[in-house]
BANU-296940 format. One record per residue (C-alpha): x, y, z; residue in three letters. Coordinates in pm, whole numbers. Each point is the difference from the previous one (the first is absolute). Layout:
(site (X, Y, Z), Ala)
...
***
This chain:
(site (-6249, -2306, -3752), Unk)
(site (120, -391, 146), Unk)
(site (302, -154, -110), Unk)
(site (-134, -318, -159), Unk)
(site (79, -286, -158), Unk)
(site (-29, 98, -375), Unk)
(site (228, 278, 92), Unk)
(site (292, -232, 133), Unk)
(site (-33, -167, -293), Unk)
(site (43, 279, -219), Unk)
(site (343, 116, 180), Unk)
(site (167, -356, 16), Unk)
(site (-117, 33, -374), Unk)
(site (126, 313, -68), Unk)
(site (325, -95, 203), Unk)
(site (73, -280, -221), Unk)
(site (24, 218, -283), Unk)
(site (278, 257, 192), Unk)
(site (326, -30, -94), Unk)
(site (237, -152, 263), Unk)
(site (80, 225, 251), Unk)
(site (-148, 283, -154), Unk)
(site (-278, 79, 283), Unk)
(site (229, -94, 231), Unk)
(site (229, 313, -134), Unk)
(site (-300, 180, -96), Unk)
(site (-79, -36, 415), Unk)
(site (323, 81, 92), Unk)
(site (14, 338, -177), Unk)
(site (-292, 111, 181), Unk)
(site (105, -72, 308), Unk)
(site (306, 168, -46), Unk)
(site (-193, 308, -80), Unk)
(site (-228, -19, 281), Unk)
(site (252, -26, 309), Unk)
(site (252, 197, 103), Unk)
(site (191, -276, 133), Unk)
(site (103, -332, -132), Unk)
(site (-255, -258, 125), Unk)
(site (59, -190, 332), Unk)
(site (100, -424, -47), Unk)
(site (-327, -68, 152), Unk)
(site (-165, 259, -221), Unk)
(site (112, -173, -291), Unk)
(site (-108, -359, 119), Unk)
(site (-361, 162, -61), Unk)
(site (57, 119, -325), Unk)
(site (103, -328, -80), Unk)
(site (-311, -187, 104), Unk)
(site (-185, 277, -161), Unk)
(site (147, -64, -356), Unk)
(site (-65, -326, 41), Unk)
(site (-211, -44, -304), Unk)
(site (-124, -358, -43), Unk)
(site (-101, -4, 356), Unk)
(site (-213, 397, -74), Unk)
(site (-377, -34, 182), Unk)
(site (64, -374, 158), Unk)
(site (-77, -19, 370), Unk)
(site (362, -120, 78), Unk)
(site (105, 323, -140), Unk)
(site (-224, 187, 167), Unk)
(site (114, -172, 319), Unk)
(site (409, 2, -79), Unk)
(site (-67, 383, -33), Unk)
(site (-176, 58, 343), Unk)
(site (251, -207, 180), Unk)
(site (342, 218, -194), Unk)
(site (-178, 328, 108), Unk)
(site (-43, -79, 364), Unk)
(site (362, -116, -27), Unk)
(site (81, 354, -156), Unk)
(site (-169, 166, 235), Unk)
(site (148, -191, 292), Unk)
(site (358, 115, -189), Unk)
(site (-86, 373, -14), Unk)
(site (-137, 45, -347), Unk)
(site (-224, 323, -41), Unk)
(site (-360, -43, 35), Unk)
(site (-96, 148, -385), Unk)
(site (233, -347, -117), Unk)
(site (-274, -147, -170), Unk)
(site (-173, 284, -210), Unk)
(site (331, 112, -108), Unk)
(site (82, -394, -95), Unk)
(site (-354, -24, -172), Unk)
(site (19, 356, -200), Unk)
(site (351, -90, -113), Unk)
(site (-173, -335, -121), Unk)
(site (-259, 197, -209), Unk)
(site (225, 196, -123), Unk)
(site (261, -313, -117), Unk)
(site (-314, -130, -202), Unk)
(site (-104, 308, -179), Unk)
(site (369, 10, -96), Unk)
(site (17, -335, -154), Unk)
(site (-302, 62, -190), Unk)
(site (164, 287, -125), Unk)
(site (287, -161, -79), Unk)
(site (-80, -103, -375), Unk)
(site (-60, 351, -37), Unk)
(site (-394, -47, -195), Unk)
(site (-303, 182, 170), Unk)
(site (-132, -162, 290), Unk)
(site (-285, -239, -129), Unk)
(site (-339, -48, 215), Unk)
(site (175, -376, 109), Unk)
(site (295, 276, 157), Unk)
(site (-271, 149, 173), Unk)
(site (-169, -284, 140), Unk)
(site (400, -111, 118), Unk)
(site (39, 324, 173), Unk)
(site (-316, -30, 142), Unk)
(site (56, -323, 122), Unk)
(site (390, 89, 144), Unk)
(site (-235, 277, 181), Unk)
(site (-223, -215, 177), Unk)
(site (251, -263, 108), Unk)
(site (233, 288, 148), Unk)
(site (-359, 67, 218), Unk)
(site (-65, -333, 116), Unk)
(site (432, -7, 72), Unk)
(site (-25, 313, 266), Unk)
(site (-315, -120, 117), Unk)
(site (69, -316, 72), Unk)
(site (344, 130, 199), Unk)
(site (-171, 237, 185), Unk)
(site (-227, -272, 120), Unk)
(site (286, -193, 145), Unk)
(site (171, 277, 146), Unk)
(site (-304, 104, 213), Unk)
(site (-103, -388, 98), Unk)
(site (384, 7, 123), Unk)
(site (-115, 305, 210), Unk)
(site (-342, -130, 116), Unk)
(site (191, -347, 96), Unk)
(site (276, 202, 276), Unk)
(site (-318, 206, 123), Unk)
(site (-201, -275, 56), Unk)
(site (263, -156, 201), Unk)
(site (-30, 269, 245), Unk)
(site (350, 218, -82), Unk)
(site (-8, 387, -6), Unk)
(site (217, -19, -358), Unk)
(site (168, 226, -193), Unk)
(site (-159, 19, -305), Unk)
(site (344, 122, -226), Unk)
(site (237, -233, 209), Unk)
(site (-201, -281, 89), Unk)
(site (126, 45, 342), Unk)
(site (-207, 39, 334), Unk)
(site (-55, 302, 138), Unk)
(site (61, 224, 301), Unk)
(site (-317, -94, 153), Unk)
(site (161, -365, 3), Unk)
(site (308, 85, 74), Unk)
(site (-66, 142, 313), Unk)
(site (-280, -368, 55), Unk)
(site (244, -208, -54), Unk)
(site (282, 206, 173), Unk)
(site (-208, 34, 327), Unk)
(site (-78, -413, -40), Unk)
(site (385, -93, 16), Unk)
(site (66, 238, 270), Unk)
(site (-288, -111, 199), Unk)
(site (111, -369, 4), Unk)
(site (-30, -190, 343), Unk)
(site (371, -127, -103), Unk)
(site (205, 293, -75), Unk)
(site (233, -56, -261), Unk)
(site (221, 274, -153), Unk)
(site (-192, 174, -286), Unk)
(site (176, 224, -224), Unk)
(site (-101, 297, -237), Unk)
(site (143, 219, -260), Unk)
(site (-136, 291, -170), Unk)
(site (123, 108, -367), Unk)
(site (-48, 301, -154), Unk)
(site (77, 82, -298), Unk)
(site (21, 406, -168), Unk)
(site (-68, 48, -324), Unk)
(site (257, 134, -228), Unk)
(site (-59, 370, -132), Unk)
(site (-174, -62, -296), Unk)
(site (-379, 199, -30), Unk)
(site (-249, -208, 198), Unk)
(site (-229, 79, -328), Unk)
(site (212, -129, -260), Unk)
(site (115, -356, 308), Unk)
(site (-328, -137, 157), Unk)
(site (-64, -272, -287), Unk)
(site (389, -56, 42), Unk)
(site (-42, 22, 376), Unk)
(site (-248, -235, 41), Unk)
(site (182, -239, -217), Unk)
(site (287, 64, 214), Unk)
(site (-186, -102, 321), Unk)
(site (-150, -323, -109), Unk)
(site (323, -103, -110), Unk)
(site (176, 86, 306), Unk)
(site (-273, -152, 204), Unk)
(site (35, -377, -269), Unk)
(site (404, -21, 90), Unk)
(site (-8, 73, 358), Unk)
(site (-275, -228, -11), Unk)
(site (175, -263, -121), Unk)
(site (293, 32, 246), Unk)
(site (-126, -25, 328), Unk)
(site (-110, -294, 195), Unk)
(site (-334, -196, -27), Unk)
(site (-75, 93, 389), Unk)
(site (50, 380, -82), Unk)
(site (-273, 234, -100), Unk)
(site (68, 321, -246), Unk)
(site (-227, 277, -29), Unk)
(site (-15, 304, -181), Unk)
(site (-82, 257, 270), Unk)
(site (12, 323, -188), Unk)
(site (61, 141, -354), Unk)
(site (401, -84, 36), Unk)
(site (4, -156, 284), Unk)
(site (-22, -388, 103), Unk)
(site (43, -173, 341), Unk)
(site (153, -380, 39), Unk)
(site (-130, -205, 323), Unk)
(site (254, -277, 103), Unk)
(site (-144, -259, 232), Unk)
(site (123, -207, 219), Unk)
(site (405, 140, -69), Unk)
(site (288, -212, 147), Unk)
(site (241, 303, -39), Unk)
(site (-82, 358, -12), Unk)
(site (272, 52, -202), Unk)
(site (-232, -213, -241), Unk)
(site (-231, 339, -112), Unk)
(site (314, 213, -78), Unk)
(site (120, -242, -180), Unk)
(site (-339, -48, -203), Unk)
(site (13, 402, -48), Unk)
(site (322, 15, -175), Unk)
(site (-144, -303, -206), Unk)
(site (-277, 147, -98), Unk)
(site (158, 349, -78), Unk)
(site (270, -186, -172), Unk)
(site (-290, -182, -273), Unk)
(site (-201, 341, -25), Unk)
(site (306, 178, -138), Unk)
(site (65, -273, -237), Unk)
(site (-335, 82, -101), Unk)
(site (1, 39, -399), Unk)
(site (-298, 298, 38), Unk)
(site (262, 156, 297), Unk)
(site (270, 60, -221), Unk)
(site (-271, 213, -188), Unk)
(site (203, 346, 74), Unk)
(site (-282, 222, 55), Unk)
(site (-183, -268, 232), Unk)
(site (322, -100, 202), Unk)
(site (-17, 121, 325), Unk)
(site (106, -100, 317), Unk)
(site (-81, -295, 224), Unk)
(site (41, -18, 389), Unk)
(site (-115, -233, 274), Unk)
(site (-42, 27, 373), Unk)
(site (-51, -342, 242), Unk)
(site (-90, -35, 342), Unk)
(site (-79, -376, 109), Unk)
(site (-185, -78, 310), Unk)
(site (-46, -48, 303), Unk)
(site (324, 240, -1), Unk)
(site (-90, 262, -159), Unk)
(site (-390, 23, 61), Unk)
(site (-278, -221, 208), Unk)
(site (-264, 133, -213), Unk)
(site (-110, -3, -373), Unk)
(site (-13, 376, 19), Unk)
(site (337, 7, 205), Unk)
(site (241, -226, -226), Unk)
(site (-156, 216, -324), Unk)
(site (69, 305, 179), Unk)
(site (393, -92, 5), Unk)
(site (-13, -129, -341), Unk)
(site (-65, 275, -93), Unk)
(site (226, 216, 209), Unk)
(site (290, -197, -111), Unk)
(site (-168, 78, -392), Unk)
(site (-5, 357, 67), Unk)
(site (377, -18, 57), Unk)
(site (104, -212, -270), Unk)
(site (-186, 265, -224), Unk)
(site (159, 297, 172), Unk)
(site (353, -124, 16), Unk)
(site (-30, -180, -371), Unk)
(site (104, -320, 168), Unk)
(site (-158, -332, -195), Unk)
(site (-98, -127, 344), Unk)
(site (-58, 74, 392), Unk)
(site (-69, -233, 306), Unk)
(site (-165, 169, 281), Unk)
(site (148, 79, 287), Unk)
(site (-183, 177, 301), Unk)
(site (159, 365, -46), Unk)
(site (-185, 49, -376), Unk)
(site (-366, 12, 150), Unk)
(site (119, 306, 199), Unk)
(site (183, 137, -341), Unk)
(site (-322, -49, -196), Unk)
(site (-191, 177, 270), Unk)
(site (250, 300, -12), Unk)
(site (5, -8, -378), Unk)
(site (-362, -22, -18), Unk)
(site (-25, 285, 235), Unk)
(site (216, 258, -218), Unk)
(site (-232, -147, -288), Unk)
(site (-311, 155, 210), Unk)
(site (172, 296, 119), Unk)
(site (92, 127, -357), Unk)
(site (-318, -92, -139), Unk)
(site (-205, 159, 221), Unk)
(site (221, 340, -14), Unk)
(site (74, 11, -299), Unk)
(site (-211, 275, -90), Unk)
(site (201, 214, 219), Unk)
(site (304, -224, 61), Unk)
(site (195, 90, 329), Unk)
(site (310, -22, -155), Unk)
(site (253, 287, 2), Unk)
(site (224, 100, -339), Unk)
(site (373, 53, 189), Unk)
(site (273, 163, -241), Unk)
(site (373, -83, 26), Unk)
(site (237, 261, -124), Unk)
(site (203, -19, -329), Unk)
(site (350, 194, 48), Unk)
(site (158, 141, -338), Unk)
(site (354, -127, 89), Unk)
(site (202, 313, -185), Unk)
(site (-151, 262, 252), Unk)
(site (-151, -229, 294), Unk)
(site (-335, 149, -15), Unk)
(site (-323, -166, 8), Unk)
(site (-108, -25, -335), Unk)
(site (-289, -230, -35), Unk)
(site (-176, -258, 206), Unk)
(site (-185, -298, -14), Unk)
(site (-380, -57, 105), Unk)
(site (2, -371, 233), Unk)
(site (-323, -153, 143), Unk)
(site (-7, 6, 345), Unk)
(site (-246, -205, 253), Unk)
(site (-34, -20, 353), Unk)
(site (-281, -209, 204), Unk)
(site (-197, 93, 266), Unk)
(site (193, -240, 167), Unk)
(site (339, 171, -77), Unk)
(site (85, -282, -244), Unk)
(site (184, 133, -340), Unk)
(site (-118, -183, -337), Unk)
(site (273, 44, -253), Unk)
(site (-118, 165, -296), Unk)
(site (64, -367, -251), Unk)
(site (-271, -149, 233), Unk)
(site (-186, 278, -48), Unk)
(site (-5, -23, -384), Unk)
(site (-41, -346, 9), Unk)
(site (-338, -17, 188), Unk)
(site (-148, 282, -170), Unk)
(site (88, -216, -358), Unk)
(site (-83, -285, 153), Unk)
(site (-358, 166, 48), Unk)
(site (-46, 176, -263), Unk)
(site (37, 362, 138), Unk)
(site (326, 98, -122), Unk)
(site (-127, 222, -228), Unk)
(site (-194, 184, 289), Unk)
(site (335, 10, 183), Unk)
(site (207, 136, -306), Unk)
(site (-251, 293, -16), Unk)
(site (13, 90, 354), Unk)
(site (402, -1, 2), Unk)
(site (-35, 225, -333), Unk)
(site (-186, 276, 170), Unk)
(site (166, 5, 365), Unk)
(site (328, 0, -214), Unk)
(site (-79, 282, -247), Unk)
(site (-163, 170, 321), Unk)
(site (333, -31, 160), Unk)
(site (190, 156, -302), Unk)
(site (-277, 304, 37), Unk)
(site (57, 34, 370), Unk)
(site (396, -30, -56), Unk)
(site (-62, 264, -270), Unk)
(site (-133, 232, 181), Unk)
(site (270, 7, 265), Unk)
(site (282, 51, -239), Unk)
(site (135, -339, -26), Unk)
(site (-13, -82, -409), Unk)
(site (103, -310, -26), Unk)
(site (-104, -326, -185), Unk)
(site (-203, -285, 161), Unk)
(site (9, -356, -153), Unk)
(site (-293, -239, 67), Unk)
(site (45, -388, -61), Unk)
(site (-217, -166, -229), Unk)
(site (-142, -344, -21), Unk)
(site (-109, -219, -280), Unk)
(site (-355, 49, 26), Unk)
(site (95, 379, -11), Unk)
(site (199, -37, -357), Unk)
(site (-299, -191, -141), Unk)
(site (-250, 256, 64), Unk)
(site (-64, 208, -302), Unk)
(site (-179, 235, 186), Unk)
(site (342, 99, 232), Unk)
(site (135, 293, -174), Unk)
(site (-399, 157, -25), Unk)
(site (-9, -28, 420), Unk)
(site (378, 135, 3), Unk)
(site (-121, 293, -185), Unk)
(site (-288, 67, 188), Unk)
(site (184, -31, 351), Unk)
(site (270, 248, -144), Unk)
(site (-260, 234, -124), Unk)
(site (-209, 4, 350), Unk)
(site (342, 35, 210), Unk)
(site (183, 232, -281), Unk)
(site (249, -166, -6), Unk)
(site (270, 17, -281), Unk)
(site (45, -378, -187), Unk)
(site (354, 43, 42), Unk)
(site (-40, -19, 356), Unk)
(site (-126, -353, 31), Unk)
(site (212, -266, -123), Unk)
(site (-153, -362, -24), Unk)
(site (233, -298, 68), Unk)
(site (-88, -357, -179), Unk)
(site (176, -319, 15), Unk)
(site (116, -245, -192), Unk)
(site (-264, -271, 138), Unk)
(site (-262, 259, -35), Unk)
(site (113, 62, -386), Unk)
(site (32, -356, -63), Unk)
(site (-355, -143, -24), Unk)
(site (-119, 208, -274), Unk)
(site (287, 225, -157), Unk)
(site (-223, 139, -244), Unk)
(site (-301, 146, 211), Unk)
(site (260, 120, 228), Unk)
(site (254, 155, -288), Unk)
(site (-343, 206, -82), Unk)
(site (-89, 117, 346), Unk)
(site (386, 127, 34), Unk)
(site (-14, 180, -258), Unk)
(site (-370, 164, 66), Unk)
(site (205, 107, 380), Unk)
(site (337, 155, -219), Unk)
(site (-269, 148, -230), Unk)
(site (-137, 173, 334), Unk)
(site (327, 117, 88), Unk)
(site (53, -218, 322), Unk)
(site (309, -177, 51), Unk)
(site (53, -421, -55), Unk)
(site (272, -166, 266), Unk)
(site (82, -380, -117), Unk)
(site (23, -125, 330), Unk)
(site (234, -290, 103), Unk)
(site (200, 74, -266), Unk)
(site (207, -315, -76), Unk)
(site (-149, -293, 185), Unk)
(site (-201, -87, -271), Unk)
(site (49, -157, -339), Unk)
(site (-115, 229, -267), Unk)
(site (121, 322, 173), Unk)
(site (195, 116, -260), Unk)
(site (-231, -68, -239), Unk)
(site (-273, 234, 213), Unk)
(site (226, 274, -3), Unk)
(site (62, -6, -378), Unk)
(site (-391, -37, -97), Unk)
(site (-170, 246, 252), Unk)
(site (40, 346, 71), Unk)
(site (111, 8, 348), Unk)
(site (134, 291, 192), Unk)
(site (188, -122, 238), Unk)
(site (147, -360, 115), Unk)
(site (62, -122, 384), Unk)
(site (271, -229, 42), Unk)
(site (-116, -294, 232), Unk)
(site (151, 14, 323), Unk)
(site (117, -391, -40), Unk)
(site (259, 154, -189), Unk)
(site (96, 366, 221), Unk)
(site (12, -186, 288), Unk)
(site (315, -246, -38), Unk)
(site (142, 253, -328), Unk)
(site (317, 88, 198), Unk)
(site (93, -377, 90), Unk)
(site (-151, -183, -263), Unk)
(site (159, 121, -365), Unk)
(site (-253, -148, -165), Unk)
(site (-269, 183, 129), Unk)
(site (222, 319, -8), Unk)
(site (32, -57, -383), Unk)
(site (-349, -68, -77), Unk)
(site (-94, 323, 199), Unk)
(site (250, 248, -183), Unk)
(site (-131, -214, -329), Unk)
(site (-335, 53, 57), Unk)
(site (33, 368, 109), Unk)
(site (203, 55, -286), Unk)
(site (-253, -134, -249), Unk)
(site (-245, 180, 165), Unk)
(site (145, 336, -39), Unk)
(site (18, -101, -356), Unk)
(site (-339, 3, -36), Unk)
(site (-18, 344, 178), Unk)
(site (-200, -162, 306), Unk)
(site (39, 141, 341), Unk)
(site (192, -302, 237), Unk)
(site (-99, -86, 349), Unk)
(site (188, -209, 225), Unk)
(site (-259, -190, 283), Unk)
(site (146, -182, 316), Unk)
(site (282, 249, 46), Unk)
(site (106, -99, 364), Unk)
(site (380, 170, 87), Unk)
(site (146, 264, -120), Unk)
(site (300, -168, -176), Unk)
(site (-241, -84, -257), Unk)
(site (-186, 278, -53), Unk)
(site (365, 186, -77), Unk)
(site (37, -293, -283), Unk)
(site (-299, 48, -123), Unk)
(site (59, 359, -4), Unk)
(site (333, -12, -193), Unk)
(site (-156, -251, -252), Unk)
(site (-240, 298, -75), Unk)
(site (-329, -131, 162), Unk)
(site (-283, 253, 5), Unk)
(site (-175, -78, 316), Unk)
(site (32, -241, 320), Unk)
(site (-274, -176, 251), Unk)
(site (79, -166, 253), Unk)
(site (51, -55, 403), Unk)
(site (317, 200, -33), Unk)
(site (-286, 354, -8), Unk)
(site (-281, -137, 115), Unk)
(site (-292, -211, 47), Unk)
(site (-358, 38, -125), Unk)
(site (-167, 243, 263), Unk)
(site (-339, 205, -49), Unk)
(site (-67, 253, -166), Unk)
(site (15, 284, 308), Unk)
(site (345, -169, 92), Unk)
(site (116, 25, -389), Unk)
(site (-63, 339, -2), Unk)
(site (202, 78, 283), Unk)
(site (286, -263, -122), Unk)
(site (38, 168, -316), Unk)
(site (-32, 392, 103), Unk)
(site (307, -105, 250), Unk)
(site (152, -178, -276), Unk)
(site (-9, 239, -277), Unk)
(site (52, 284, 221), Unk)
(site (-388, 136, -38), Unk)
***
């Protein structure tokens, strides 16, 4: 079924007899119903060499087409362009020929027809182009990205090895930029994604100098090789640039594709002799602009050693995980009317073979940052409601609270492996009391409203943690049912100086008891302020001022001699 001449002649016929503008709106209309989004500029440049109608089926058309789509496609627009362009097409004819409102005819028919068979010979003919654009960069010899256009890692690391092997050593320099994703469902992103990358990869292309190379090196990751540099301070300088124009970026204001952005530099001969050497602090100055959130890092000779330990813990945890050597710790709670140890609170403890002591945020960290926090939240369930057993058993009835993370408020399933831990320990809910954030509530309120309320359904306790160092505190307080609320120690610590934070604390206490929630005061340090907080009418204290987080064995002992047991 060709596109031929008779039928070109039929649809610059037919497109005489259209009203003005009336398959242009007829066009429009459809593409409004098939995207989501408003077309692109360059989008639109297409659609307007497609409606070109006394041009329709002429080689020059043909031609002005192919060279607007590689254009698009150099500008980011989404490989299914053209069959969305042509179906919107068929579907602006059908509508004129609608548009007097008679039955279609069989000269309608042959139109549509016709409209049909040009639309073929349109994505056809693009396609063609776009792959002879493809075949011309691989028969030039580059390893090329085929969604960016960019070369490759394979040569990246040629072409890096080539400058650094030069007889004449000049300075080279090169940055690595990553970019992560925002938190939208890689399902529902990858066409956006992809879009996202190719036009990332046109602007920063389009910045840099004709002597540097830019290659896309991984899914969200590219690497910039500056030759022959006459300042090092030339590649950070080029990293902020290029940062700078990717956040301008119209697809990375997008909100649920903005992410972040970070670079790391290292320029040699400083920082590395080798290809292999001057990537290797790239990317250890990377690694810490990602960990620290900074936009970008230079190397400097102390991160390769900082990788190496980070990279270390990484192995360590992953390869223990199944039976992590980490030890649950529990520091008292002290109901401030009677001084007795009335609760506690369940900390992750870690200790290296080596004696070294990894605080518990690095620990979280590492296990999100590899995907095993889940694995780590059920381990610290059971040794915690195993604690609350043993405790049990020796007379000591208290509560135990247990922190939880993000990932732990957006897994439906929580409340089921609460249950089951209880059940297997016999343990009463009331017993365990689970402690959430603000920053864990924040990312999805409503998954997380539904898990709370599965865990009060239990019968376990909820501790908003932090209380008051966040924005929508109040508002967390008010909407869930929470048992109990800790007052941040930013605010104990300086209460009796500061009378600010004095008023925000008998506030917030205040309010609290409102609500008929339990009140715990963390970072109590002297005993000056645990008498304030006791004549304000504060429930329970934590602190320095009693004690530090011990083990278990040493808690038990701690509180018997405490409470008098």
């Amino acid at each position: 079924m060709a596109f031929s001449t008779a039928d070109a002649a039929a649809l610059r016929a037919f497109a005489l007899t259209v009203p003005a503008g009336a398959l242009d709106t007829a066009f429009a209309a459809s593409v409004a119903h098939n995207n989501a989004y408003p077309p692109a500029p360059v989008d639109t440049v297409l659609y307007a060499r497609l409606l070109d109608r006394p041009q329709w089926g002429t080689d020059e058309w043909f031609d002005s087409l192919a060279a607007t789509w590689l254009d698009c496609q150099q500008h980011g627009s989404p490989p299914t362009l053209p069959a969305t362009a042509c179906a919107c097409l068929i579907e602006a004819v059908r509508s004129a020929l609608r548009a007097d409102g008679n039955p279609p005819g069989n000269a309608d028919c042959d139109i549509v027809v016709a409209a049909a068979k040009l639309a073929q010979a349109v994505q056809a003919t693009l396609a063609t182009a776009a792959l002879a654009r493809v075949d011309q960069r691989l028969a030039a010899g580059e390893g090329v990205d085929l969604l960016t256009g960019l070369p490759t890692r394979t040569q990246f690391v040629h072409t890096l090895e080539r400058w650094m092997n030069q007889v004449e050593r000049k300075p080279v320099g090169l940055l690595l930029l990553h970019v992560t994703w925002g938190a939208g469902s890689p399902q529902q992103l990858s066409a956006q994604r992809d879009r996202l990358r190719r036009q990332l990869s046109d602007v920063m292309s389009s910045a840099i100098r004709p002597v540097d190379m830019l290659c896309s090196i991984a899914d969200q990751e590219w690497a910039l090789i500056m030759p022959e540099l006459r300042s090092t301070g030339q590649v950070q300088l080029a990293a902020r640039k290029l940062i700078e124009i990717c956040e301008r970026s119209p697809e990375h204001g997008i909100p649920h594709l903005r992410g972040a952005i970070h670079a790391g530099t290292a320029c040699a001969p400083d920082d590395g002799d080798t290809a292999h050497d001057l990537e290797h602090a790239a990317r250890a100055a990377l690694l810490r602009a990602i960990r620290a959130d900074m936009p970008v890092v230079c190397f400097h000779a102390d991160m390769i050693a900082r990788m190496e330990h980070e990279l270390d813990l990484e192995r360590d945890i992953a390869r223990t995980i199944a039976h992590p050597p980490f030890e649950v710790w529990l520091q008292p709670q002290i109901h401030l009317p009677t001084g007795r140890c009335a609760g506690a609170e369940a900390l992750l403890r870690w200790q290296r073979d080596d004696g070294e002591w990894v605080s518990p945020p690095k620990i979280i960290d590492i296990a999100c940052r590899l995907g095993l926090m889940p694995d780590l939240s059920r381990w610290i369930l059971g040794q915690t409601v195993r604690t609350l057993s043993e405790l049990a058993a020796l007379g000591i009835d208290i509560p135990v609270s247990l922190n939880l993370v993000a990932e732990d408020l957006h897994d439906e399933d929580l409340p089921h492996l609460v249950s089951q831990a209880l059940a297997t320990w016999r343990v009463p809910a009331p017993s365990l009391v689970l402690e959430v954030t603000e920053g864990a509530l924040i990312s999805d309120r409503d998954r997380a409203g539904r898990v709370i309320q599965a865990l009060r359904a239990l019968g376990c306790g909820v501790s908003l943690d932090d209380f008051g160092t966040g924005f929508s505190s109040f508002a967390y307080m008010r909407d869930l049912p929470v048992s109990e609320l800790k007052i941040d120690q930013l605010f104990v610590r300086d209460m009796l100086s500061s009378t600010r934070d004095h008023a925000i604390v008998a506030t917030v206490q205040a309010l609290a008891h409102g609500f008929g929630m339990r009140v715990v005061a963390e970072g109590v340090e002297d005993q000056s302020t645990a008498d304030e907080l006791q004549r304000m009418g504060c429930d329970l204290a934590q602190g320095f001022l009693y004690a530090r987080a011990m083990p278990a064995p040493h808690f038990v002992n701690w509180v018997m001699a405490r409470n008098g047991e």
